[in-house]
Every structure is written in structure tokens, then in C-alpha cells.
C-alpha atoms as a printed R data frame, in Angstrom:
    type eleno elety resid chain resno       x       y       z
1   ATOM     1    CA   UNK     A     1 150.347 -22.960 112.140
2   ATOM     2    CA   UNK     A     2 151.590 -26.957 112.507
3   ATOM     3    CA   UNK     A     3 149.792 -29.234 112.507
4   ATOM     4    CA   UNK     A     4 150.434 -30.106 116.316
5   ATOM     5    CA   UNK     A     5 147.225 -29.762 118.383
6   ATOM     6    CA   UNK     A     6 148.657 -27.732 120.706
7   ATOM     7    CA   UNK     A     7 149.207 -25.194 118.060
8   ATOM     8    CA   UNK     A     8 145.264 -26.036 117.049
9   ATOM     9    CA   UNK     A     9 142.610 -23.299 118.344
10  ATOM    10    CA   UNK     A    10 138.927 -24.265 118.745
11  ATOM    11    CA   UNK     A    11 135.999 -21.844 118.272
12  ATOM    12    CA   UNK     A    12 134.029 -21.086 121.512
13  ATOM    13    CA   UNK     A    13 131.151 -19.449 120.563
14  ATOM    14    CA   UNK     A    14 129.527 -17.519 124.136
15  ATOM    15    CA   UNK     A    15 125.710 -16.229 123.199
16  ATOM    16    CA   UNK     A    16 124.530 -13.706 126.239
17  ATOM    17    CA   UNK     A    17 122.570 -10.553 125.247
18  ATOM    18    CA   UNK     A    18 124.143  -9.327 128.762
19  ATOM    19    CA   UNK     A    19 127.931  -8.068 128.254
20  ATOM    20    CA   UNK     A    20 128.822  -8.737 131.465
21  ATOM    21    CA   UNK     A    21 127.547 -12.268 131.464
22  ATOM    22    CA   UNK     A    22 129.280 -12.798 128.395
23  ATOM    23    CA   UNK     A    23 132.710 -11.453 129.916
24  ATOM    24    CA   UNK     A    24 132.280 -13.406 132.958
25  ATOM    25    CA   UNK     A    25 132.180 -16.835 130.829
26  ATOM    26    CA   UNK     A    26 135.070 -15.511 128.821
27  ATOM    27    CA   UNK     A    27 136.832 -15.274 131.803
28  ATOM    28    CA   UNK     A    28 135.960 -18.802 133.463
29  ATOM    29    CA   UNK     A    29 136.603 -20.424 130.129
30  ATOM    30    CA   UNK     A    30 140.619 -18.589 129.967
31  ATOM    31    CA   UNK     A    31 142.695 -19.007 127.223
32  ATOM    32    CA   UNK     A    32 142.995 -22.745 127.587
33  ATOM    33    CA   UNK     A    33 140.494 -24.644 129.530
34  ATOM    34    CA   UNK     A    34 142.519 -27.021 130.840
35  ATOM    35    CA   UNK     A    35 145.686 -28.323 129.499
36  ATOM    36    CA   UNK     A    36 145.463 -31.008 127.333
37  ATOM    37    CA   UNK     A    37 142.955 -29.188 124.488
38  ATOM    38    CA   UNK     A    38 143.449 -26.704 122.681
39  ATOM    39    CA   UNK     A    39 143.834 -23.086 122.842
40  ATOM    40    CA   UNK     A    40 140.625 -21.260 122.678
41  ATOM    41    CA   UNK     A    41 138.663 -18.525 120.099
42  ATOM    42    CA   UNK     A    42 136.294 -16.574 121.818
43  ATOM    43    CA   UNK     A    43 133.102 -15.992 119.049
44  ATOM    44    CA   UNK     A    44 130.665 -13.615 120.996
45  ATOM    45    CA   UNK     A    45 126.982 -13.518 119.835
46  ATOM    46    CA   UNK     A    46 124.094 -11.232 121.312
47  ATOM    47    CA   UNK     A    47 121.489 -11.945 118.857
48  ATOM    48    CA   UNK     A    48 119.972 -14.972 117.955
49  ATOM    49    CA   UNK     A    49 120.266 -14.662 114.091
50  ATOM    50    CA   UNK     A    50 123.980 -14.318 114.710
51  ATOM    51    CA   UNK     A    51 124.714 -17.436 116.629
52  ATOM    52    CA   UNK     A    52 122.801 -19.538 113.718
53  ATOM    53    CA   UNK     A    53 124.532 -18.025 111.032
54  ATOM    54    CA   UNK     A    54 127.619 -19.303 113.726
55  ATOM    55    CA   UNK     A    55 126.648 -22.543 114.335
56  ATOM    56    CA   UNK     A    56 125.736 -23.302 110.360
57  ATOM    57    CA   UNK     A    57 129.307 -21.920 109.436
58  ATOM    58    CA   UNK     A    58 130.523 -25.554 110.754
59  ATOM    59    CA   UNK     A    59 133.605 -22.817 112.866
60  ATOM    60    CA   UNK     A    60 132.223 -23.587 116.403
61  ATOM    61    CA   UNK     A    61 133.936 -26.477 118.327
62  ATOM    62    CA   UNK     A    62 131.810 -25.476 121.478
63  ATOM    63    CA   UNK     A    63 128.863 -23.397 121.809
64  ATOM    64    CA   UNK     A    64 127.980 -21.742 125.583
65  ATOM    65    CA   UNK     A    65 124.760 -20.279 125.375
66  ATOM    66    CA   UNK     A    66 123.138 -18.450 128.574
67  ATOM    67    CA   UNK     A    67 119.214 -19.544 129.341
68  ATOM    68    CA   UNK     A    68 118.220 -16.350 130.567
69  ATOM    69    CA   UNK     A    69 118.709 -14.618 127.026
70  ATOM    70    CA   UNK     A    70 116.257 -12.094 125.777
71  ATOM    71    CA   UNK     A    71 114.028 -12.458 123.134
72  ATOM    72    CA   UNK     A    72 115.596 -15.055 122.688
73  ATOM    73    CA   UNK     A    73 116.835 -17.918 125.291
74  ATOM    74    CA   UNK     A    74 119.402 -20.104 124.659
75  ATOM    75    CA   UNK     A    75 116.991 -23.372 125.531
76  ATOM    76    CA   UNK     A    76 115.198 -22.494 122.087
77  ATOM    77    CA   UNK     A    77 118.137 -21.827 120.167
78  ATOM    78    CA   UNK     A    78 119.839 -24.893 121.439
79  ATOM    79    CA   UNK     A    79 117.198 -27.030 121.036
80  ATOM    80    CA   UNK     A    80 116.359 -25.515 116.868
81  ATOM    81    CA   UNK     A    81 120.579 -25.880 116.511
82  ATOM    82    CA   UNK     A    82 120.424 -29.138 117.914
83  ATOM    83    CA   UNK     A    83 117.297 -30.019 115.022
84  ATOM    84    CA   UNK     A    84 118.121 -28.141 112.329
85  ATOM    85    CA   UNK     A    85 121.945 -27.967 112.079
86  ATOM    86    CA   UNK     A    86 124.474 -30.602 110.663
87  ATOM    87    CA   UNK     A    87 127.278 -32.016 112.325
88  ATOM    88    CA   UNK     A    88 125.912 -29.254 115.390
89  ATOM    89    CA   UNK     A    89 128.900 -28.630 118.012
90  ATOM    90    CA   UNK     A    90 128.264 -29.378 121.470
91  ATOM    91    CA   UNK     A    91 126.145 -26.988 123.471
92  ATOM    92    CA   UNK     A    92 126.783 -25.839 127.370
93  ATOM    93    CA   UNK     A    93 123.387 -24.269 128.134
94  ATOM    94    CA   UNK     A    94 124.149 -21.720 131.530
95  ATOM    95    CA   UNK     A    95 120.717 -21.881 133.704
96  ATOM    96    CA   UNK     A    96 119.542 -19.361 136.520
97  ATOM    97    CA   UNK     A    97 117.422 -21.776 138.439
98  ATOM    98    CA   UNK     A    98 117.646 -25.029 139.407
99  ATOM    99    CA   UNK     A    99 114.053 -26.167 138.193
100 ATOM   100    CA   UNK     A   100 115.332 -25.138 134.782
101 ATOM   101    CA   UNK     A   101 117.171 -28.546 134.739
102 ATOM   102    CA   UNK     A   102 113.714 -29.812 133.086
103 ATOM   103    CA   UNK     A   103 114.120 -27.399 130.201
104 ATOM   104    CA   UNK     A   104 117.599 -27.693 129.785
105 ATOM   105    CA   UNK     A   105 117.337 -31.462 128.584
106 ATOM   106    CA   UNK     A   106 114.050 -30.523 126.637
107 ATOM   107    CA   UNK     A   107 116.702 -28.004 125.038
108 ATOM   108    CA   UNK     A   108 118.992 -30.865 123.941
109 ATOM   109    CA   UNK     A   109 122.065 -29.240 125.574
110 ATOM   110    CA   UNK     A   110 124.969 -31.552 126.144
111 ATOM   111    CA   UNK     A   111 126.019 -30.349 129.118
112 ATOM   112    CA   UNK     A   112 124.138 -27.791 131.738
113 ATOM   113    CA   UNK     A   113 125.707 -24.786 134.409
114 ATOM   114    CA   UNK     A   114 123.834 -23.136 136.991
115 ATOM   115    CA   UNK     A   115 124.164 -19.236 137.788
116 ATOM   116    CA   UNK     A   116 126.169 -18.284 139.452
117 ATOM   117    CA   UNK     A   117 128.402 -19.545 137.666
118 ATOM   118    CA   UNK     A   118 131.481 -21.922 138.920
119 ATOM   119    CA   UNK     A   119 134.713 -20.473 137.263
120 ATOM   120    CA   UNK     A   120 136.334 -23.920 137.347
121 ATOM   121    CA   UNK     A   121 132.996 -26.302 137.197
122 ATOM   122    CA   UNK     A   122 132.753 -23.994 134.059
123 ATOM   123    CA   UNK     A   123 136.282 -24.622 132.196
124 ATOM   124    CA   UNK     A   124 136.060 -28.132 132.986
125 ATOM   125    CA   UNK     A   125 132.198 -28.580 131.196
126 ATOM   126    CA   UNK     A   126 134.286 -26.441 128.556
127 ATOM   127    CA   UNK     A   127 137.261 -28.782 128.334
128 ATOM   128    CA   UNK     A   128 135.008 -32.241 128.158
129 ATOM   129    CA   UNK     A   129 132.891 -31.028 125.084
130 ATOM   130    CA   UNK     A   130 136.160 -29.620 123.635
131 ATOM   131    CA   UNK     A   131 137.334 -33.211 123.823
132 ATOM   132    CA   UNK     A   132 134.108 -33.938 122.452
133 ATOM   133    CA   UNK     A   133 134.236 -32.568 119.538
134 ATOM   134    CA   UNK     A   134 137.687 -33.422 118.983
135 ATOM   135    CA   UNK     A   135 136.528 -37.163 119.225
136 ATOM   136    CA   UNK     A   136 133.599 -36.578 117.164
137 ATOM   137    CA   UNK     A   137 133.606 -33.687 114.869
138 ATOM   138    CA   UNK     A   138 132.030 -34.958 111.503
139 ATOM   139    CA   UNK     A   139 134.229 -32.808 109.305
140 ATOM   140    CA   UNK     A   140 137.638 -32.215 109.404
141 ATOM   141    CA   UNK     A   141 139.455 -28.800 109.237
């Protein structure tokens, strides 16, 4: 792999505990968000001890995590990654109501989606915490 960025992959991690809420992200999100990142790696999660074991690697650019997960929602595991993990990558939180909007800033998410979900409002929340992290990203590969 060069070291061009175009030849550069970033880790997408989705976290749904419902496969076809997963797949549907995966789809909005594509193979490349929008054209001036990255090429993306899809990480799926169902279970909450799996997406922090993910997010303390320090391998997720970009974490999408859907609200409505059971036992346990993304709003609490975004909001214990946001406390509790260095250098955490940004987090898309994907709500099913509107008056979740409250929650989903107690959650510390950087960036919030409403069910349904918008294929395109989707890639492009995506795309500007890809860019994010790009900017940001405390260490280096």
C-alpha cells in the first residue's frame, strides 16, 4: 500500500444488534463516502463488549452507532467511549425519534442521524468526521 491517501482505508466501525440496520448503514456509507477521503473498512459490532474492545484498539477512524440498540444503546456506549477512551474516534449516533436529540448530545456524539435514515445525509455525516479524524487523529498509523 503507498503512502498516497487515496490508497489509505479508514476503519468504520457500524454497532446495531439489528442485521438489517447494520446492512442498511453499510450501504448508505458505500465504499467511499464521498470522494475526497478515503476508502472505507466496514468493522461490524452487535455487542457492546465488542465495540469497546474496538474503539480501545485505537483501529476506528469513525464509529456509527444506532440509539435504538438492545441491552445496550449506543447513547451509553458513546457517551462511556467518549469518557473513558483515549484519542476516541468520532461518533455518528443514528436516533429513532426526534426528541432523542436531548440524549444524543447528553451522549457526547459528534454528529447525530434520524431513522429513517437519509442514504446521502448519511455518507456525508460519514465523510465530515472522516475528515475529522484525518485532521485530528492523535496518533499516527
Amino acid at each position: 500500500m503507498s503512502s498516497g491517501s487515496t490508497d489509505e482505508k479508514m476503519k468504520v466501525l457500524v454497532y446495531s444488534d439489528d442485521a438489517a440496520t447494520r446492512a442498511e448503514v453499510i450501504q448508505a456509507i458505500g465504499r467511499r463516502p464521498a470522494a475526497d477521503v478515503p476508502l472505507v473498512e466496514i468493522v461490524e459490532c452487535a455487542t457492546e463488549p465488542k465495540v469497546h474492545q474496538w474503539l480501545g484498539s485505537g483501529e476506528i477512524d469513525v464509529a456509527v452507532l444506532d440509539g435504538e440498540t438492545q441491552p445496550a444503546g449506543g447513547m451509553g456506549v458513546s457517551r462511556q467511549a467518549k469518557d473513558e477512551v483515549y484519542d476516541c474516534p468520532p461518533i455518528c449516533l443514528i436516533i429513532a425519534r426526534r426528541d432523542d436529540r436531548w440524549l444524543a448530545e447528553w451522549s457526547k456524539a459528534d454528529a447525530v442521524v434520524s431513522q429513517p435514515l437519509e442514504p446521502l445525509v448519511l455518507a456525508d455525516t460519514v465523510a465530515d468526521l472522516m475528515r475529522r479524524r484525518s485532521a485530528t487523529r492523535l496518533n499516527a498509523k
